[in-house]
N, C-alpha and C positions, 0 to 999 in steps of 0.2 A: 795332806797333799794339796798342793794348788796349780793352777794351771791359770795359761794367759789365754783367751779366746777372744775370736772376732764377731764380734755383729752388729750390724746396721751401719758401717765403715768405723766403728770405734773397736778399741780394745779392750780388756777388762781382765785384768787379775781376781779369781775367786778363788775360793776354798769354800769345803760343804758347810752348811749351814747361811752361808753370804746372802744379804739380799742386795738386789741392785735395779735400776731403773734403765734400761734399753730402750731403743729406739722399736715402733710397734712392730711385734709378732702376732703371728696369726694363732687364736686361742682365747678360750676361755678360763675364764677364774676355775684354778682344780685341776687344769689339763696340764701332764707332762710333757714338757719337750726337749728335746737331745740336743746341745748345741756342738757339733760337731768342727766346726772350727777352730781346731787347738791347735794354738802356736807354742807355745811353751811350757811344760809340766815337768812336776818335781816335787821335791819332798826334803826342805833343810837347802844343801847347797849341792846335793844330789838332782839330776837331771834325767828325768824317762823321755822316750820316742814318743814324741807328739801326736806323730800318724796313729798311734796306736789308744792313745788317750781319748776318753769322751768326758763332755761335761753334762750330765743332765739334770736339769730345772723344774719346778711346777710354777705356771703361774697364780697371781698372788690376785692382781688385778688388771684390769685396763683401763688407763685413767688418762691424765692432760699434764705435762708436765706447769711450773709457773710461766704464766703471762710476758712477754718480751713487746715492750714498745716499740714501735718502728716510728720516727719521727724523718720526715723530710722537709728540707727547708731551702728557697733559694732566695739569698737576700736582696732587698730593693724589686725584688718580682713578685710581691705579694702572695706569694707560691707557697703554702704552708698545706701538709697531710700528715695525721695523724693516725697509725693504723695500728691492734694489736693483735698477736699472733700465740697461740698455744699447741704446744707440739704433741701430738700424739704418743706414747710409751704404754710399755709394759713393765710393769714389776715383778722380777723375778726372786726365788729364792733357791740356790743351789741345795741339791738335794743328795748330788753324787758327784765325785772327781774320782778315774780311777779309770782301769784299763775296759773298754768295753768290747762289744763283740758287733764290728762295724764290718764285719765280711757278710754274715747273712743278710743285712737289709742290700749288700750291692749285688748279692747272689739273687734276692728276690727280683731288682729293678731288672737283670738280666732275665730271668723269667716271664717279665711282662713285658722286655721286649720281644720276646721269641715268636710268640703267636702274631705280633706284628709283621714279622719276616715272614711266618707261613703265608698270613694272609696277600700280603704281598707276591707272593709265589702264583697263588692261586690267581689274584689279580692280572698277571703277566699269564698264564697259562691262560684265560679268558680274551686278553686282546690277542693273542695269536692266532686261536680260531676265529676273530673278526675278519669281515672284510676289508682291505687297506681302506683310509678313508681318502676321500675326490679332494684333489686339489684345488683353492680358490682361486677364482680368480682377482686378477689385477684390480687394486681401485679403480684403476681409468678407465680397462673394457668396462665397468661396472658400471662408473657414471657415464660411458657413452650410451650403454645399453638403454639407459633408462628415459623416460621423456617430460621435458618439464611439462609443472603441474599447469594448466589453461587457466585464464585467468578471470574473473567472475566482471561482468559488468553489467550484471540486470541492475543494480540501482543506479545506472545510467542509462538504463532505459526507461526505468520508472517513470524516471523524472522528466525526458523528454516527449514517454507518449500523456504525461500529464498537461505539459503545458501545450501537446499539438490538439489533447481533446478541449482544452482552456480558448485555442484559437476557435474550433471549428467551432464552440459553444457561441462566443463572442461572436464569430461570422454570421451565424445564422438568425 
């Protein structure tokens, strides 16, 4: 059986036993992972429901794919950059094509949302018994309210009873 599936915005025709090189997934070398996005599965020129179809994979490795130059040039502007770039991937190896059992993992996510909602309940049952909270006031009553800060001018006194104790030294 093979199936067409999505990931990383590319497509990929496999069938079990396939290895092939995607765009990075989250995993380690060994770990199994479900590719769930099946666009297309079949078997010869026969056709199954896609929705229903899983692909799943073990990764192989997590490596770099080869080196891509990046050169820019603007000419008569002495403008020359040279830069190289390697893409992160995963190497997978198909392990399985075939109809899976993708109800329980969305019966699970419904499960872990539910205590969400209680908690939420309970949340709202908590601000009810609160006090409403006091409304603010306006920015403008706010900054009329308040009184500019006084402004420091002891080292402008320093400096004048310096030079009036300079005079009366001199005078005497």
């Amino acid at each position: 059986m093979f199936a067409v599936v999505r990931t990383g915005g590319k497509q990929y025709r496999v069938a079990e036993g396939d290895k092939i090189a995607v765009e990075k997934l989250a995993g380690d070398a060994g770990e199994t992972i479900v590719l769930d996005d099946v666009l297309l599965a079949g078997e010869g020129a026969d056709l199954a429901d896609a929705s229903k179809v899983t692909v799943s994979a073990e990764v192989i490795a997590q490596a770099k794919s080869e080196k891509v130059t990046v050169f820019k040039k603007r000419r008569r502007h002495n403008y020359r950059r040279k830069n190289g770039h390697r893409q992160q991937m995963t190497l997978l190896r198909i392990t399985a094509v075939g109809e899976g059992k993708s109800a329980p993992k969305k019966a699970a996510a419904k499960k872990e949302e539910a205590p969400r909602a209680e908690a939420s309940a309970e949340e709202a049952k908590a601000t009810e018994t609160k006090a409403p909270a006091k409304k603010a006031t306006p920015k403008k009553e706010a900054a009329a309210d308040k009184k500019p800060a006084a402004k420091k001018a002891a080292p402008k006194k320093a400096a004048a009873t310096k030079k009036s104790a300079d005079k009366s030294a001199d005078e005497k």
